[in-house]
Every structure is written in structure tokens, then in C-alpha cells.
MARMI-898736 format. One line per field, with one value per residue (C-alpha): x, y, z; residue in one letter; residue number from 0. Coordinates in Angstrom, 1 decimal. Layout:
<nodes>
X = X / ...
Y = Y / ...
Z = Z / ...
residuo = a / ...
num = NUM / ...
</nodes>
This chain:
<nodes>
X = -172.7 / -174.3 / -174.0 / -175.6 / -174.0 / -174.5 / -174.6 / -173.1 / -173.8 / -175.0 / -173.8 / -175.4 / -172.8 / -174.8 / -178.5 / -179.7 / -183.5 / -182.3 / -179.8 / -178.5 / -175.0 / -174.5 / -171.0 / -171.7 / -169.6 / -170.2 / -169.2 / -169.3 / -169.9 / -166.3 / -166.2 / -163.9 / -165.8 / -165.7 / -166.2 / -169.3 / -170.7 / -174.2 / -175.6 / -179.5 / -181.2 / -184.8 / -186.5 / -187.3 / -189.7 / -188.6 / -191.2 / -191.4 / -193.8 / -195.6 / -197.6 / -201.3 / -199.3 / -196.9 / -193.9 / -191.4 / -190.8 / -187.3 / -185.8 / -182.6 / -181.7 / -177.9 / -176.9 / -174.6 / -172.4 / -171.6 / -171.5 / -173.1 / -176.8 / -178.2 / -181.2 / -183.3 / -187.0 / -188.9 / -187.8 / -187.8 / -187.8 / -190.7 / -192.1 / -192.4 / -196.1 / -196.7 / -197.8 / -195.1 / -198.0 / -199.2 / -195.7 / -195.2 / -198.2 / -196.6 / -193.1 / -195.0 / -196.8 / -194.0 / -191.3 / -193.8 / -196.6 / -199.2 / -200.4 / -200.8 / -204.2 / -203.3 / -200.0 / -198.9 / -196.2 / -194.0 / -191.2 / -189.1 / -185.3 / -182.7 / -180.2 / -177.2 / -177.7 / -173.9 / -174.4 / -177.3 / -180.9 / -183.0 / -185.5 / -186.6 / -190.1 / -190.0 / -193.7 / -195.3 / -197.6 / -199.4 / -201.9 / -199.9 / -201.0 / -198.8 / -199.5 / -199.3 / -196.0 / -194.0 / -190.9 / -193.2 / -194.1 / -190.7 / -189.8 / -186.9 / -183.9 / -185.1 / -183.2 / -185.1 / -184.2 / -185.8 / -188.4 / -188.7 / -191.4 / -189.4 / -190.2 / -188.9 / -186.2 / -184.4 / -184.6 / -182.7 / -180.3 / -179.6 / -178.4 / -176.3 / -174.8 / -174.2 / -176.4 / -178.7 / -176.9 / -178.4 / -178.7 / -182.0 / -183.5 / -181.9 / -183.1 / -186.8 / -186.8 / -185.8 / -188.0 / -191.0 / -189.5 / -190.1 / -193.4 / -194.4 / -192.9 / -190.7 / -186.7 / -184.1 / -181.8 / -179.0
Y = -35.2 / -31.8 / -31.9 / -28.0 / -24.6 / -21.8 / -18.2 / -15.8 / -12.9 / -11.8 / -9.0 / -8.2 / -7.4 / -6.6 / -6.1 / -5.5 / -6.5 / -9.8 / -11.1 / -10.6 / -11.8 / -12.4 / -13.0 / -15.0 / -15.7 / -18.7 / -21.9 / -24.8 / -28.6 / -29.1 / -26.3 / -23.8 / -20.4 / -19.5 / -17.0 / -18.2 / -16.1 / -17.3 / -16.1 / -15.2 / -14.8 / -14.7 / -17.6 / -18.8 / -20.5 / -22.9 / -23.3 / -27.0 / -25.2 / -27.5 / -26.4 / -27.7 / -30.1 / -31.6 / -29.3 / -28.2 / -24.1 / -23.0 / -19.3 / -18.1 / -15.2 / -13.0 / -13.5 / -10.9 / -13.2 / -15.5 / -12.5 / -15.2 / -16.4 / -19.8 / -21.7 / -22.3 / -23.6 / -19.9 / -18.9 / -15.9 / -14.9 / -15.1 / -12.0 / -11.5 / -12.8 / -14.7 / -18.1 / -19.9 / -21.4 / -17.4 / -16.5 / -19.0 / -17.6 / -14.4 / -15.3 / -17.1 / -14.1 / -11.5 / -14.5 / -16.6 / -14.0 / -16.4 / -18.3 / -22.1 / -23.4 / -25.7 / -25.3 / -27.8 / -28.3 / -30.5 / -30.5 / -28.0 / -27.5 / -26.0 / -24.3 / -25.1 / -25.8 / -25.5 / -22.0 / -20.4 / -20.6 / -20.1 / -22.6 / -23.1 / -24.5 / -26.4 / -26.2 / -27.8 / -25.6 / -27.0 / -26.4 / -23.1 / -22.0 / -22.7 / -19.6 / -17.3 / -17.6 / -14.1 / -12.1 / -9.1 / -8.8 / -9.0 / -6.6 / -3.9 / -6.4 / -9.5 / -10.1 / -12.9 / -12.9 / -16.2 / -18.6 / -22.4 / -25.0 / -28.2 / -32.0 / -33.4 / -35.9 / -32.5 / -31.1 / -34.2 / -33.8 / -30.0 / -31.7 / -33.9 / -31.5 / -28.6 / -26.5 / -26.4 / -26.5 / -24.7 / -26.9 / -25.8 / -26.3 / -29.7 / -30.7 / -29.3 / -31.4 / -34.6 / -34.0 / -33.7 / -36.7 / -38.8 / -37.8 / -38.4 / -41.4 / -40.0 / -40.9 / -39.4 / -41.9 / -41.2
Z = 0.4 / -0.3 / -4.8 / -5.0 / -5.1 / -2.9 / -4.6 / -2.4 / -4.8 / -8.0 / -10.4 / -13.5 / -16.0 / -19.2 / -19.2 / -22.8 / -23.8 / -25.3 / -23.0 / -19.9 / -17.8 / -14.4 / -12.7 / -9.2 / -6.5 / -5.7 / -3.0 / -5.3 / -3.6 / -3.2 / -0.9 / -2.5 / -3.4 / -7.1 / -9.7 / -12.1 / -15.5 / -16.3 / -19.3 / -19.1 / -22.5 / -22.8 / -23.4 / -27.2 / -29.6 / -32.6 / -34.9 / -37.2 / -39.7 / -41.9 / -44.4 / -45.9 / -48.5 / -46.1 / -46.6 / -43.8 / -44.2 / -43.2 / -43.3 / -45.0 / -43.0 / -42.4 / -38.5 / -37.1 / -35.1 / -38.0 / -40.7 / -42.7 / -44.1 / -42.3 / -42.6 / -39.7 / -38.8 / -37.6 / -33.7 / -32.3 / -28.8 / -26.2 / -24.7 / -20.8 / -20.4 / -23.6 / -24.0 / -25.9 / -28.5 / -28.9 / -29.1 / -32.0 / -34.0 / -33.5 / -35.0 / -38.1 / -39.1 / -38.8 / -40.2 / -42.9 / -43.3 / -42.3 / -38.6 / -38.4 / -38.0 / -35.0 / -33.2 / -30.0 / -27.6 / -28.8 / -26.1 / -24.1 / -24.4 / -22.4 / -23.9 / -22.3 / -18.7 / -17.5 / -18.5 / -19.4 / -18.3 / -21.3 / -22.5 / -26.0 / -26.2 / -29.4 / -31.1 / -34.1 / -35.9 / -38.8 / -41.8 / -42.8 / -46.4 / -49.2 / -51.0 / -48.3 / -47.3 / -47.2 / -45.6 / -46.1 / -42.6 / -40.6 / -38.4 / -38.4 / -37.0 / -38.6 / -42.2 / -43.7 / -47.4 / -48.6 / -47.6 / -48.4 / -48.9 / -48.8 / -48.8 / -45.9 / -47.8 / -48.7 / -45.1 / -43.8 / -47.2 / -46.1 / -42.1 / -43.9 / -46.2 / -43.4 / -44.7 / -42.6 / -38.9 / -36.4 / -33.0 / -32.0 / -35.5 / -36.1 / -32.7 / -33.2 / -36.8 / -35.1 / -33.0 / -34.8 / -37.3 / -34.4 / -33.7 / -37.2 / -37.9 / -40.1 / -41.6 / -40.5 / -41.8 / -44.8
residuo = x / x / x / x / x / x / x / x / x / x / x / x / x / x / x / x / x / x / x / x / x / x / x / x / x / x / x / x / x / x / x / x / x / x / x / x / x / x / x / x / x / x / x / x / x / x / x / x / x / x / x / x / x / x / x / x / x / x / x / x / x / x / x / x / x / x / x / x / x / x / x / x / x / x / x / x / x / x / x / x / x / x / x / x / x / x / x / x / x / x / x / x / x / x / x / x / x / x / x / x / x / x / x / x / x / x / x / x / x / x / x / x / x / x / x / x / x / x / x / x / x / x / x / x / x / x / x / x / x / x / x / x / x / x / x / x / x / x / x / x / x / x / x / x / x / x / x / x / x / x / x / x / x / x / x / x / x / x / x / x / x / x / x / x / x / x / x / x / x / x / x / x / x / x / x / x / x / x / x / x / x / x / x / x / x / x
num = 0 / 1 / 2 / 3 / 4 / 5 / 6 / 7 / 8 / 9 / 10 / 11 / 12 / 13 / 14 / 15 / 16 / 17 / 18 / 19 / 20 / 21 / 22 / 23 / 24 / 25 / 26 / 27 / 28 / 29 / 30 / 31 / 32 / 33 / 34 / 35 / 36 / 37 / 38 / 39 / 40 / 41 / 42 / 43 / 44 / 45 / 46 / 47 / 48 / 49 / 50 / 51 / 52 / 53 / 54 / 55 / 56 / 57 / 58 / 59 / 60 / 61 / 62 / 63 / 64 / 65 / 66 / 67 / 68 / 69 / 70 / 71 / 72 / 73 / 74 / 75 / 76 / 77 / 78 / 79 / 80 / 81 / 82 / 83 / 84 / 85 / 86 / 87 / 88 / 89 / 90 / 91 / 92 / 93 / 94 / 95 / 96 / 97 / 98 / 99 / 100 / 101 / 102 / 103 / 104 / 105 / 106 / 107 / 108 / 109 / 110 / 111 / 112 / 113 / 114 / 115 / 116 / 117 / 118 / 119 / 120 / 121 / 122 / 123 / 124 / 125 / 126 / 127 / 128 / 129 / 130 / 131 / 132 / 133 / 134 / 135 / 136 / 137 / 138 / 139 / 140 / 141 / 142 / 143 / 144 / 145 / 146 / 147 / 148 / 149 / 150 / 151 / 152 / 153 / 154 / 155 / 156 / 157 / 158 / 159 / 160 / 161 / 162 / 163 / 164 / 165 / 166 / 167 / 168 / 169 / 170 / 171 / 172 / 173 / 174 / 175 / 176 / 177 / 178 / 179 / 180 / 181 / 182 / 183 / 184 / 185
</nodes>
């Protein structure tokens, strides 16, 4: 049996330079044509910053849609064009204030497949300068208000505690934990 879906048609819904929404009409395997939203957001870079002594730099910044502050690794969204690894220098000198001397691939993420299309391409970027880490340099929408240096025993304490709980973060850290051989037991 035929598993895909057919798209009969497409209408774009919202079309704003961060994200975009589709409603299909679709015929689904079963047979029975459908009504399908697919969310399009651009694709994005998460950032495991590690500086020259070994610490793990997150961002306290206000989000709109949670009318709160979080803490989150450095991300930001990749420009039509741009290399994901130039993209991630990008974010770290407008986010941190500083670029990484070496930065690398370490995996690609979707989002959430069952409805959206975006990728994050999660990317290690190391040797960042300790003292050279500002919020000096963000741009107009960003609202970065602090910056931290932290050992990676209190990253894993701020998962457990919920206070740091953004999914692409926690994912990226885990990520990179397992790379480096590092705990992420309580």
C-alpha cells in the first residue's frame, strides 16, 4: 500500500519574514481528502558555546509568546543563502559579542515533522573568550538581558530544576554531552 500523501493544493495563509503557514488540501493514504496546516518557519541555528576555560554560555532573554525570561544556548534563525556554521558565528557576535575560534556540525534537528518543516542545525562552536562576552551587540528585536559562563554540573542542575527548558537547547546540550563524554546523570 501507497503510505504518502498527495497535495492537491497549497494556500499560503501568513507569510511574515520569520514564518510562514500553509493550509493544503490534501488526499491522505487512507484515501479520504483532507484539510492540512503546515507551519514553515525558517530554518535555525542552536549554538553549544563553550568558552576557552570549559564553560557552557547560555542567554537569559524575555520571549513574547511566554511573556516571560528563559535561558537558552545562542540560536537565531538562518538566512536564505548562509552556511549554518557562518550563520552561527553570526548569532555569537550579535548574542555573546565574540565568534568561536572553531565551530562544527554537530547534528541536524527537525523541528516537528508532523507539522512543520524547519530544521535546526545544532553546532558546537568553541574557544570563545571569557572576557569578551557581551549583550552589547544585539540587534533591535533581540532582548538579551544577561549572559552566563557556567560549569557544566550547573547547566544539567538548571534541566533538572526547569529552569532552563527550552527543547532545542536541552537537545543541543545532550547532544554535545555525548560527544564529550560528559554526565548528564542527576
Amino acid at each position: 500500500m501507497d503510505r504518502t500523501w498527495k497535495r492537491l493544493s497549497r494556500e499560503l495563509v501568513v507569510d511574515t519574514p520569520y514564518y510562514r503557514v500553509a493550509l493544503d488540501i490534501v488526499v491522505r493514504p487512507d484515501g479520504i481528502e483532507d484539510t492540512y496546516m503546515v507551519a514553515m518557519p525558517h530554518d535555525a541555528v542552536y549554538i553549544v558555546a563553550i568558552t576557552t576555560a570549559g564553560l557552557v554560555v547560555l542567554v537569559r532573554q524575555y520571549r513574547y509568546t511566554l511573556d516571560a525570561e528563559t535561558l537558552e544556548i545562542p540560536a537565531g534563525m538562518v538566512k536564505k543563502g548562509v552556511d549554518p556554521l557562518e550563520q552561527a558565528q553570526s548569532e555569537l557576535e550579535e548574542e555573546v559579542g565574540c565568534r568561536a575560534n572553531r565551530v562544527e556540525l554537530l547534528h541536524t534537528l527537525k523541528t516537528s515533522p508532523g507539522r512543520q518543516n524547519q530544521s535546526y542545525s545544532i553546532v558546537l562552536a568553541t574557544g570563545l573568550a571569557d572576557d569578551s562576552l557581551s549583550h552589547a551587540h544585539q540587534e533591535g528585536d533581540e532582548s538579551i538581558s544577561e549572559i552566563l559562563a557556567l560549569p557544566w554540573a550547573s547547566v544539567m542542575s538548571m534541566i533538572d530544576s526547569g529552569e532552563l527548558c527550552d527543547t532545542a537547547s536541552i537537545a543541543a546540550l545532550f547532544l554535545y554531552a555525548r560527544r564529550a563524554g560528559l554526565s548528564t546523570a542527576r
